[in-house]
GUKOLBA-673021 format. One line per 10 residues: number of its first residue (from 1); their letters; for each residue x, y, z of C-alpha. Coordinates in steps of 0.02 Angstrom, whole numbers, plus 50000, padded with zeros to 5 digits. Last residue first. Layout:
NUM = a = X:Y:Z  ... $
end
This chain:
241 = xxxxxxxxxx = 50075:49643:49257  50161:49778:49116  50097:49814:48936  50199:49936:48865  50222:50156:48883  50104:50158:49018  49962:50300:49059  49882:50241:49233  49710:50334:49267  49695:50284:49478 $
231 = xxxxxxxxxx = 49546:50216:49550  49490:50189:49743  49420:50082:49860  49562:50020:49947  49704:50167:49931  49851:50176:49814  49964:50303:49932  50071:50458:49934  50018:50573:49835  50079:50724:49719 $
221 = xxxxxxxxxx = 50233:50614:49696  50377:50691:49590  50543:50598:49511  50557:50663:49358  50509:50520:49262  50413:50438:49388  50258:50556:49368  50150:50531:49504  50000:50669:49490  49862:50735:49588 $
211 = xxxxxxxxxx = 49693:50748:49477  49572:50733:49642  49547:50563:49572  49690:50507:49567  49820:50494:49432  49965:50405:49360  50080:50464:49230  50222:50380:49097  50257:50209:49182  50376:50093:49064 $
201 = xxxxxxxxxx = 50507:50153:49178  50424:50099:49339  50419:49943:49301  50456:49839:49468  50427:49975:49582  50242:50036:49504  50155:49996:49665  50304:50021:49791  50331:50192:49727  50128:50229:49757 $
191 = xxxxxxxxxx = 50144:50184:49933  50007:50053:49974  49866:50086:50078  49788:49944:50160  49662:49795:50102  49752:49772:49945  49643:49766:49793  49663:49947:49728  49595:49962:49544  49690:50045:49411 $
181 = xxxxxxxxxx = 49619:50131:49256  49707:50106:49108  49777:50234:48962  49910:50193:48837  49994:50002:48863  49905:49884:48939  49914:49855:49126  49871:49671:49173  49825:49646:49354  49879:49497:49452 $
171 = xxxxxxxxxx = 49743:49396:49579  49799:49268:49692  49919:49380:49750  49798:49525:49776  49683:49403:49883  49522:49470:49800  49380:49449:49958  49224:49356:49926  49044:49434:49937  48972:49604:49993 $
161 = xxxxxxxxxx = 48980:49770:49912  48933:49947:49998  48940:50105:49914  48929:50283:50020  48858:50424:49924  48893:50610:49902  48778:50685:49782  48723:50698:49614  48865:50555:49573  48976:50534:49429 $
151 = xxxxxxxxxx = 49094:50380:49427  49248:50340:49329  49283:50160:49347  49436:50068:49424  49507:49887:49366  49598:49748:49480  49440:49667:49515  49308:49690:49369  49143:49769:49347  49036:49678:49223 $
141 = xxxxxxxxxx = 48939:49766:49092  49014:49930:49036  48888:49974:48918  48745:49940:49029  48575:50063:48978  48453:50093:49094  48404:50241:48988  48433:50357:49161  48549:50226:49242  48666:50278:49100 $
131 = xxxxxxxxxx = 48832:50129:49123  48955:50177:48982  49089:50114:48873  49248:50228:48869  49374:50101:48859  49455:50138:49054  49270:50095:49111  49131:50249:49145  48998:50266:49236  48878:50398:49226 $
121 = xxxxxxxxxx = 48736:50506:49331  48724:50397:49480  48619:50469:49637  48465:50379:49620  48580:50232:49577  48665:50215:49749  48589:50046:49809  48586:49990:49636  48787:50008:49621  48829:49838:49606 $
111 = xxxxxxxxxx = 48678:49776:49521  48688:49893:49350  48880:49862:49365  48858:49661:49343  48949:49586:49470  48848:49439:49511  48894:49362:49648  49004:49489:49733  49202:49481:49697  49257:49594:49822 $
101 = xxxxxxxxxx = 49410:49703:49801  49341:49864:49740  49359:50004:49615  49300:50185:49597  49366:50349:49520  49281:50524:49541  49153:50657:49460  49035:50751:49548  48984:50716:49733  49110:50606:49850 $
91 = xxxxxxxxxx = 49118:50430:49861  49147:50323:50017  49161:50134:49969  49120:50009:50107  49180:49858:50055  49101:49662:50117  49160:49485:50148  49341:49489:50239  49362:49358:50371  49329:49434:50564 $
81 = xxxxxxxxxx = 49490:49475:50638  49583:49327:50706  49716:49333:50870  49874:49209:50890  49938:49218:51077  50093:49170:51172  50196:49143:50996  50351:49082:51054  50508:49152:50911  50667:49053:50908 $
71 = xxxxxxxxxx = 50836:49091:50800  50942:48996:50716  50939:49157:50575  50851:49283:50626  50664:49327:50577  50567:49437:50678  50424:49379:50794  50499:49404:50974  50688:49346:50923  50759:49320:51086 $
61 = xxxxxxxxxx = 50616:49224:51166  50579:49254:51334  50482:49390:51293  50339:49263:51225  50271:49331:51073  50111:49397:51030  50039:49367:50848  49911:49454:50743  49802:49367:50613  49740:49402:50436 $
51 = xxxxxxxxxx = 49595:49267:50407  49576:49149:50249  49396:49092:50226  49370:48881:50144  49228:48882:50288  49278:48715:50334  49474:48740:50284  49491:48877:50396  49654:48960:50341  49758:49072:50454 $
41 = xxxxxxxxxx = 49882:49220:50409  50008:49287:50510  50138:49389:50449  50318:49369:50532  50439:49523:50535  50593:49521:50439  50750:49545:50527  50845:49441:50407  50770:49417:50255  50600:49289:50254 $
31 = xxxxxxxxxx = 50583:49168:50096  50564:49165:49941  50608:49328:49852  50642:49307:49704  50811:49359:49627  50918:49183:49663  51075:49168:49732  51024:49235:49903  50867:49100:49957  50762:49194:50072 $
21 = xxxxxxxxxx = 50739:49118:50255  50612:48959:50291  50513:48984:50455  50508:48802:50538  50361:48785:50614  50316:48698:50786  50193:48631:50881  50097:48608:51041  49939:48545:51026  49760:48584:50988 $
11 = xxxxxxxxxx = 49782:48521:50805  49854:48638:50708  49890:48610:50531  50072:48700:50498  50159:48819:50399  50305:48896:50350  50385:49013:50214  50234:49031:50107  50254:49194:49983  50147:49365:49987 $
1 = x = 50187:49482:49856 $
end
């Protein structure tokens, strides 16, 4: 998870942040280890939209954008993408998971796939409850962040939905214990380890959609990655965050 170690308002000139390095006696992690490369992030308070953004350093510099202790970094450029306000959700035909990590403004299922409905059989959440565009009928009722849906589709369809993005640290999932399914908020792929690192021994299976495995226990990954856009059946032995 993403932690401040620095900051500053910018005002057009010159300044300077001091990066803050991990505190050792304690187990969070609070600040930057030692060789740790600097993320970028920058907040337009008139908008209220939080970009990602990618430094260049100064060669001069001895540390060029990794964290060392006394040391000096010169950023000689600091470049925005545009903010995140829309997913693009590739699904294939037949059965597969879904999530997504835009919070639209109304989030009822019915409206967030309507552009695809011709081709949606079924939806289903982690409880069963069901979403039949047929009787136009809305068991599941509002699609959460953090949560994944079994879809059915006639055909392959591609799933677009616009609004705010889900900062994953702004936004922990709860994991009950039996069957979930997960949702992928994190703009990248994530390595399935690093997912499930922190209780990995309350974690019995996890699945994708193509019905590849992780099973912890003995040690086996049948993927690789948690990936933006898509769901994962999680079978835990307790309720984890």
């Amino acid at each position: 998870d993403l932690q401040c170690a620095g900051y500053s308002i910018y005002d057009g000139n010159t300044d300077a942040i001091a990066a803050q390095g991990d505190d050792a006696t304690t187990d969070e992690i609070d600040g930057f280890q030692d060789g740790e490369t600097f993320v970028w992030m920058i907040w337009d308070a008139s908008e209220d939209l939080i970009y990602n953004a990618t430094g260049t350093y100064l060669a001069s510099m001895p540390s060029l954008g990794e964290f060392v202790i006394n040391g000096i970094s010169a950023l000689e450029a600091l470049e925005t993408g545009p903010a995140v306000t829309e997913q693009l959700i590739e699904m294939n035909t037949g059965w597969s998971m879904f999530s997504t990590y835009i919070l639209a403004d109304n989030m009822d299922m019915l409206l967030i796939v309507q552009d695809i409905e011709a081709e949606v059989v079924i939806v289903k959440d982690y409880l069963g409850n069901a979403y039949l565009p047929e009787w136009a009928f809305n068991g599941v009722g509002d699609v959460v962040n953090g949560q994944g849906y079994q879809i059915k589709l006639n055909n392959a369809a591609s799933l677009v939905v616009e609004g705010t993005y889900m900062h994953p640290e702004e936004n922990p999932i709860i994991l009950s214990a039996g069957w979930n399914i997960l949702g992928a908020i994190r703009l990248e792929n994530s390595p399935v380890e690093s997912v499930f690192a922190n209780f990995v021994d309350q974690v019995v299976i996890v699945k994708n959609s193509e019905g590849l495995a992780y099973l912890p226990e003995w040690g086996f990954a049948g993927f690789e990655s948690i990936e933006p856009g898509q769901g994962y059946q999680v079978k835990m032995l307790s309720d984890q965050t």
